[in-house]
C-alpha positions as CSV (number, residue, x, y, z in Angstrom):
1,X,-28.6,-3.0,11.2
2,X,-32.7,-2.9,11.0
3,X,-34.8,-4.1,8.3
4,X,-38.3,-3.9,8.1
5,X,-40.5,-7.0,6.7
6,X,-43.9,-4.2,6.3
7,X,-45.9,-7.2,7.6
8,X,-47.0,-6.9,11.2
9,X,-47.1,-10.0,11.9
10,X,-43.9,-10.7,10.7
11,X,-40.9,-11.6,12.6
12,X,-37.5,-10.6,11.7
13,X,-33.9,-12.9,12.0
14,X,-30.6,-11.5,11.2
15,X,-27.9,-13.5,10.4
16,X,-24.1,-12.9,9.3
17,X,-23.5,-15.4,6.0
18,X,-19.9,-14.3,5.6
19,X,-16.9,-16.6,6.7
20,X,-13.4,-15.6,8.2
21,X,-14.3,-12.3,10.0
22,X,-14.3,-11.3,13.6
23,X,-18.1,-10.2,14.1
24,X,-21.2,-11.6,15.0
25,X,-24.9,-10.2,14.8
26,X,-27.8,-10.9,17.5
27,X,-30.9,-12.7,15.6
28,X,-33.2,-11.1,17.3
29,X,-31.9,-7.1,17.2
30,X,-29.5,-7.0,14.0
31,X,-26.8,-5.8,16.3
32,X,-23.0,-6.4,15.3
33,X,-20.2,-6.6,17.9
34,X,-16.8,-8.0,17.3
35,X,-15.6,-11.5,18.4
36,X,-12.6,-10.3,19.3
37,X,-10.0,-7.1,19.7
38,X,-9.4,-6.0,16.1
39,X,-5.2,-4.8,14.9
40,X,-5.2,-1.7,12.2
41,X,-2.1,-3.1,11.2
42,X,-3.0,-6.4,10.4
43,X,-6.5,-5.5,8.7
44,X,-7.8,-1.8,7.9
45,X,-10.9,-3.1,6.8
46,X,-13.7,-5.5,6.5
47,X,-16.8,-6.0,3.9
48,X,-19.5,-8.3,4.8
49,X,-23.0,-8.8,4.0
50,X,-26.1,-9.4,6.8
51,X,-28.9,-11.1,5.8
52,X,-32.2,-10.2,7.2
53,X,-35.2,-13.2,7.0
54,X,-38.9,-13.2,7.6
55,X,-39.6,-16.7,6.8
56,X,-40.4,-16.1,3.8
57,X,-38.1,-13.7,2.0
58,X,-34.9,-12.4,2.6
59,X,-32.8,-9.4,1.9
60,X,-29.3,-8.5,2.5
61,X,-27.1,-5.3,3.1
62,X,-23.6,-4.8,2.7
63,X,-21.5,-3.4,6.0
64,X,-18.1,-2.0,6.1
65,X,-15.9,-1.3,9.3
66,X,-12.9,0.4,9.2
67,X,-10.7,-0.1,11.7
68,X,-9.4,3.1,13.8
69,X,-5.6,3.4,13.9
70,X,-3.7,4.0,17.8
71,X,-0.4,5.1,18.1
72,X,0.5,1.5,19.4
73,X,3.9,0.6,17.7
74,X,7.5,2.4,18.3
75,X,9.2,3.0,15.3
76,X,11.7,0.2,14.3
77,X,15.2,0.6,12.4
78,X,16.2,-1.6,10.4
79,X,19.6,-2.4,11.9
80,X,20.6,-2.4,16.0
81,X,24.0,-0.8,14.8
82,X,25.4,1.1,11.7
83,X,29.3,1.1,10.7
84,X,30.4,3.3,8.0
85,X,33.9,4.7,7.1
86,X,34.9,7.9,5.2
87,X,38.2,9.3,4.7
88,X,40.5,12.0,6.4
89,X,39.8,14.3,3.6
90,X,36.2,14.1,3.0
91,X,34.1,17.7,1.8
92,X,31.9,19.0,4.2
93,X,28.5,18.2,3.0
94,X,29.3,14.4,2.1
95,X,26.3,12.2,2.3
96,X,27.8,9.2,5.0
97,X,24.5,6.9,5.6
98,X,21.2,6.6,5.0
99,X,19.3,5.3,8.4
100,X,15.6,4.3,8.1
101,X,13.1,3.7,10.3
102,X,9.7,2.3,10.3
103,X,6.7,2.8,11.9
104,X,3.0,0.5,10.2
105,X,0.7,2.7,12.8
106,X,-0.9,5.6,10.5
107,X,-0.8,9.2,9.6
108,X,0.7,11.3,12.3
109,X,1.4,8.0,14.2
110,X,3.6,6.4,11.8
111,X,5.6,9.5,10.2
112,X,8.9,9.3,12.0
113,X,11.4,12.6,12.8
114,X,15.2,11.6,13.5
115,X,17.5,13.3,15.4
116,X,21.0,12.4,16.4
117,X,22.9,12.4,19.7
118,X,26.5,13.0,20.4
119,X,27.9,14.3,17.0
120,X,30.6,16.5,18.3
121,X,29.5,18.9,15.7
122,X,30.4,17.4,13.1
123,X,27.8,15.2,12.2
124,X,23.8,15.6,11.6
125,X,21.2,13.9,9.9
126,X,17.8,15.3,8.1
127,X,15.3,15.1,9.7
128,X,12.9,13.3,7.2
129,X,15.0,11.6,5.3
130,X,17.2,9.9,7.8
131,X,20.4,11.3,5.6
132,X,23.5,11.5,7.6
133,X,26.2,14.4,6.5
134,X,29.3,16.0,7.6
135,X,28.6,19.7,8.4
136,X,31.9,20.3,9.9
137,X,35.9,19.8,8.8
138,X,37.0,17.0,10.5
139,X,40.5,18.0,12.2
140,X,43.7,16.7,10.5
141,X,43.9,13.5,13.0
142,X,47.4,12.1,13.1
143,X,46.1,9.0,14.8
144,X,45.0,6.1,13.1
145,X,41.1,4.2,13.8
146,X,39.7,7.4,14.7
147,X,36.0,6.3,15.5
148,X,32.5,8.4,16.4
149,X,29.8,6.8,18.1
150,X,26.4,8.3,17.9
151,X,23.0,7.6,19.4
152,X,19.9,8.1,16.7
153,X,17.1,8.5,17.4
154,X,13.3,7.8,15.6
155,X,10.1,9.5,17.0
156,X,6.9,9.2,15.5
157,X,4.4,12.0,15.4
158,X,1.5,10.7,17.3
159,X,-0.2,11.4,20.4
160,X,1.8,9.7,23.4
161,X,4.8,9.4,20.8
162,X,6.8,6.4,20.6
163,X,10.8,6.6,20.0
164,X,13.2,4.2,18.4
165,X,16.8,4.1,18.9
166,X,20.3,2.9,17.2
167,X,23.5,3.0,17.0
168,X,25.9,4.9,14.3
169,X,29.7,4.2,14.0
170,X,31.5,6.6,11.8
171,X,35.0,5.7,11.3
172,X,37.9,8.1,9.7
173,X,40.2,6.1,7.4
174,X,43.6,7.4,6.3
175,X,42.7,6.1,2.8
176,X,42.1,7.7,0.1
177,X,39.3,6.6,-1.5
178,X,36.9,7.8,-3.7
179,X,32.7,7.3,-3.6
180,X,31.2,5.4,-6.4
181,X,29.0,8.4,-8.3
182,X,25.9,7.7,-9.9
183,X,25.0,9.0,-13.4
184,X,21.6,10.2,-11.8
185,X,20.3,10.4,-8.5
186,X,16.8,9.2,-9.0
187,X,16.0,6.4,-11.8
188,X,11.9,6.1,-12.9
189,X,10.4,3.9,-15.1
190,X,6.8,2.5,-15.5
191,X,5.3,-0.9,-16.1
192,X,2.0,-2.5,-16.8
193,X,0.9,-4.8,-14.1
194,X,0.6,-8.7,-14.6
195,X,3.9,-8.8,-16.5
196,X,7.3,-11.1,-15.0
197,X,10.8,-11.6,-15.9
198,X,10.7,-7.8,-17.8
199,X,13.8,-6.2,-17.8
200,X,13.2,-2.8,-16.5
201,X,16.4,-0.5,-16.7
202,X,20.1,-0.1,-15.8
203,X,21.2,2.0,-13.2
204,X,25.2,2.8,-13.3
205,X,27.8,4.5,-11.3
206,X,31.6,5.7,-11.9
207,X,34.3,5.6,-9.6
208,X,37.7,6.6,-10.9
209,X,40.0,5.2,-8.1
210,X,42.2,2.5,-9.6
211,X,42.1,-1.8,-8.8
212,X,39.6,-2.7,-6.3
213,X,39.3,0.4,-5.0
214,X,37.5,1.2,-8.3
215,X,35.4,-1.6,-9.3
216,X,31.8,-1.2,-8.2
217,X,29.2,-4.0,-7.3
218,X,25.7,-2.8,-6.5
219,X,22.9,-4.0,-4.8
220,X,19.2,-3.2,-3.7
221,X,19.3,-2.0,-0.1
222,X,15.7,-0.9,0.5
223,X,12.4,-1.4,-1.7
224,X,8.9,-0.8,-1.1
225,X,8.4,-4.6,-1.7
226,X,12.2,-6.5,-2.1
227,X,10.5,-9.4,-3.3
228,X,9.9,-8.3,-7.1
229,X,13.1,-7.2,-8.2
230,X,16.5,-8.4,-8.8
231,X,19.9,-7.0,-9.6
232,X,22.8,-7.9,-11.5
233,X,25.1,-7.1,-9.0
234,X,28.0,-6.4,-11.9
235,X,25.7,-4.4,-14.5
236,X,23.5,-3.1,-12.4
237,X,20.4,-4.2,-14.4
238,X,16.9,-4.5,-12.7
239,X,14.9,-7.2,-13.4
240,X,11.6,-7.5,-12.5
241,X,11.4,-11.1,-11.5
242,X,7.4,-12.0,-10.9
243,X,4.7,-9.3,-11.4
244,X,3.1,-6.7,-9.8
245,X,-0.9,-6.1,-9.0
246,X,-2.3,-2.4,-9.9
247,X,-4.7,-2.7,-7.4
248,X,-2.5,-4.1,-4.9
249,X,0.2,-1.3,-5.2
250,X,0.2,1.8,-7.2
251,X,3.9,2.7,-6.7
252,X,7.1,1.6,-5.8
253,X,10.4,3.0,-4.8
254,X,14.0,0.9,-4.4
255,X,17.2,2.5,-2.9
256,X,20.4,0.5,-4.8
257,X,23.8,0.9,-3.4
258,X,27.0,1.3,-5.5
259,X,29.9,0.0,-3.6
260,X,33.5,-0.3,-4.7
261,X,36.1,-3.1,-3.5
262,X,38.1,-1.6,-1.3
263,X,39.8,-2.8,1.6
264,X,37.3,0.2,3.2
265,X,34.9,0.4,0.6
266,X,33.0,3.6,-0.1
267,X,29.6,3.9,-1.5
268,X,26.6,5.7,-3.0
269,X,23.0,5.5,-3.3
270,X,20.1,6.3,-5.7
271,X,16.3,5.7,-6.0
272,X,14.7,4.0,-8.4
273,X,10.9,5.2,-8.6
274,X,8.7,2.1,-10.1
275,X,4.9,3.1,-11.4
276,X,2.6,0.2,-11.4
277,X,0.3,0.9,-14.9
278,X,-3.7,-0.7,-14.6
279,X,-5.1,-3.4,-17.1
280,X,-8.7,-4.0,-17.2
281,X,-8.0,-7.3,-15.3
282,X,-11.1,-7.0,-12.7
283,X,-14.4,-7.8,-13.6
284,X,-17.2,-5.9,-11.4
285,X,-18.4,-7.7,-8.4
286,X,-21.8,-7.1,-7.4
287,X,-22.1,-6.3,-3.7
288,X,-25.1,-7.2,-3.0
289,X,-28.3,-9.0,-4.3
290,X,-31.5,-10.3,-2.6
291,X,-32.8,-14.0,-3.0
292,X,-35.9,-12.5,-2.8
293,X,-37.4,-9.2,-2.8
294,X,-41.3,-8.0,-1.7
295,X,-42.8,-5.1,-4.1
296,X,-45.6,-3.7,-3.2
297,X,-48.7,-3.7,-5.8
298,X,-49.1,0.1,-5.4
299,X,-45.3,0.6,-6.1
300,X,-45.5,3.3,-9.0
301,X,-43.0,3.3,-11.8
302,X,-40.8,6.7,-10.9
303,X,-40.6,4.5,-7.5
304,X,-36.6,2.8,-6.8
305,X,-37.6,-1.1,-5.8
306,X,-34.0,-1.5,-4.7
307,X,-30.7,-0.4,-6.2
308,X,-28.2,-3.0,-7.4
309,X,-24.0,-1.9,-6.1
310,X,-21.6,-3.3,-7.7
311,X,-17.3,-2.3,-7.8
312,X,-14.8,-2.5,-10.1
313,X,-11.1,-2.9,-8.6
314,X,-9.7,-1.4,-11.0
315,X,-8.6,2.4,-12.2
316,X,-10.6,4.8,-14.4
317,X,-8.2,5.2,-16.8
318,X,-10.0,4.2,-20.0
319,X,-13.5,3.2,-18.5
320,X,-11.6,0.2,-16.8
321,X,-13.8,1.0,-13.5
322,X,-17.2,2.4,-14.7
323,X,-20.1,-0.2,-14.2
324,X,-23.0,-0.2,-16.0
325,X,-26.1,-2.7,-15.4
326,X,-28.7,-4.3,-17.4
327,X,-31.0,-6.8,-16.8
328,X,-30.6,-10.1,-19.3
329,X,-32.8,-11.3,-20.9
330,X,-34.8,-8.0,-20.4
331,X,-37.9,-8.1,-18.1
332,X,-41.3,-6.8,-19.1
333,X,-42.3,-5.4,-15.8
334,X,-38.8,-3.9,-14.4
335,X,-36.1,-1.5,-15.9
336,X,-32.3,-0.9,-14.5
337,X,-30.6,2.2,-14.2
338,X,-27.4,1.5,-16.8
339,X,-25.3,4.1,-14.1
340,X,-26.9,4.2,-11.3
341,X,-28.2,0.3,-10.8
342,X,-32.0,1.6,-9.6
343,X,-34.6,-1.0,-10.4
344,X,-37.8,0.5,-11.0
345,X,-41.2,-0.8,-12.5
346,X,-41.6,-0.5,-16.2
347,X,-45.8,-1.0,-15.8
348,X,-48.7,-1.1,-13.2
349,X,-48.0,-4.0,-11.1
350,X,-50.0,-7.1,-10.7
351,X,-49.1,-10.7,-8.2
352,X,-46.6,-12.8,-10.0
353,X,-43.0,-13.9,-9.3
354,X,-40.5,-12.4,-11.9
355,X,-36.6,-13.4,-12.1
356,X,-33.9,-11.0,-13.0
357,X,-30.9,-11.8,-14.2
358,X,-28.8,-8.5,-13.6
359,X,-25.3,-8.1,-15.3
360,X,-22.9,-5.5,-14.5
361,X,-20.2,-4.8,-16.7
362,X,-17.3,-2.6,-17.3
363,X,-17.0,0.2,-20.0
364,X,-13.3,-0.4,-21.1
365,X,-12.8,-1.5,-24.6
366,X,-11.8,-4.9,-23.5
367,X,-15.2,-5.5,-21.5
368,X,-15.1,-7.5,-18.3
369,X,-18.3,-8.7,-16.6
């Protein structure tokens, strides 16, 4: 960073006010290197402010670095080793497994491809979604345990591409027994942020074998964030146990399981799509202000003195975001920009010290500043 004092006699310090990050600045040159080796996936950004000084006055700016993502992480799976039965007389097309795996690197180097090794043909899973079918018969086996081991396989997309790798155990039962089915196969539902202990829906499945072999027991097997949510594991009722942040998340999705009681139990699955809705809940923050700032006599008034920057976390959606600025109480020599935060002179200039007091403020109905 550079700042100029317009005095020539003038010497300029930098300094870095903010706590907690991993950067310096040189005094003398306003230049900022990093303390130490920076991880994507532990922080994508930082905000900070430099402060330049004269020894008299001082003035600050606001720098943001984003940190560059490398393809530096494998994709992980969420188990070493996946068992699932089906029985002798299962459809071709039946949905067996879902296998996930995860990647935090970004873009291209943390979408994952699957592929599956040593299927016998019978066997293969999508390619995106990690879905595991039966493509193929399976022969009328007169043995009993009849068992398939399978390598998959999780690549990611990135340059220098890093693969995962698990294990899938299909077994062939000589029971018949059917899946649990769910009414739907994807659930939504919407809720307003800030809000705990809400009961969000019921999801429900059918199975019509008899005893234990029909009595289904769900459970939430996957979730964008596990943490929020709970299930009645009879009634299959959601409940959203502490609340969610709008500008934190935006969306969630859960996977819940229906499984019956049998001695080889089957099961289904289907999503549950969550939308996070925004209150006006964030105030703006300015980014920026000056302790002091030097304006020179000739300044005229359609000339910008310096422009105030402020942000609002939250969405548009009903003004919730839009900042507007005014200076209180109102100054006889300067105006503000409501939009754009421009300070500019309101008459001819003349030596004095003048205080503003600037306010930014949102435009939702409910008005945070």
């Amino acid at each position: 960073v550079q700042a100029d004092s317009r005095d020539s006699v003038d010497e300029v310090e930098y300094a870095l006010p903010t706590k907690g990050v991993p950067f310096v600045v040189d005094s003398n040159t306003g230049e900022v290197c990093t303390k130490k080796g920076l991880d994507r996936e532990e922080r994508a950004e930082y905000r900070f402010s430099i402060s330049a000084i004269d020894g008299k006055f001082e003035t600050r700016a606001v720098v943001t670095v984003e940190v560059q993502d490398e393809n530096d992480n494998s994709p992980q799976f969420e188990r070493t080793r996946y068992v699932v039965s089906i029985p002798q007389g299962s459809k071709t097309g039946r949905s067996l497994i879902q296998i996930r795996a995860t990647d935090p690197d970004k873009d291209n180097n943390g979408e994952v491809t699957y592929w599956i090794k040593n299927s016998q043909g019978l066997f293969e899973i999508d390619p995106q979604s990690g879905v595991v079918r039966l493509v193929s018969a399976l022969p009328n086996y007169t043995e009993k345990n009849v068992t398939f081991e399978m390598e998959v396989f999780a690549q990611d997309h990135g340059v220098g591409s890093n693969i995962g790798k698990t294990t899938l155990i299909v077994r062939i039962s000589n029971i018949r027994n059917h899946q649990p089915v769910f009414d739907r196969f994807a659930y939504s539902v919407s809720v307003d942020e800030n809000i705990e202990n809400l009961a969000l829906l019921t999801v429900h499945a059918k199975d019509p074998d008899e005893g234990k072999a029909g009595a289904v027991v769900y459970r939430i097997i996957r979730a964008t964030r596990r943490q929020p949510f709970k299930i009645d594991p009879q009634t299959g009722g959601i409940l959203l146990v502490s609340s969610l942040d709008y500008e934190d998340i935006k969306y969630l999705e859960l996977v819940v399981e229906a499984r019956d009681k049998a001695k080889e139990p089957q099961f289904s699955t289907a999503i549950v799509q969550v939308s996070v809705n925004d209150v006006n809940d964030n105030a703006p923050e300015l980014l920026s202000i000056p302790r002091f700032q030097r304006v020179p006599l000739s300044t005229s008034l359609s000339d910008v003195i310096y422009r105030i920057e402020a942000a609002d976390k939250d969405s548009t959606l009903a003004g919730n975001n839009e900042v507007t600025y005014k200076i209180s109480p109102p100054s006889p020599l300067f105006n503000i920009d409501s939009k754009t935060g421009e300070i500019t002179a309101s008459q001819p200039l003349f030596p004095v010290l003048e205080t503003l007091n600037i306010l930014a403020f949102d435009s939702s109905p409910i008005v945070l500043s």
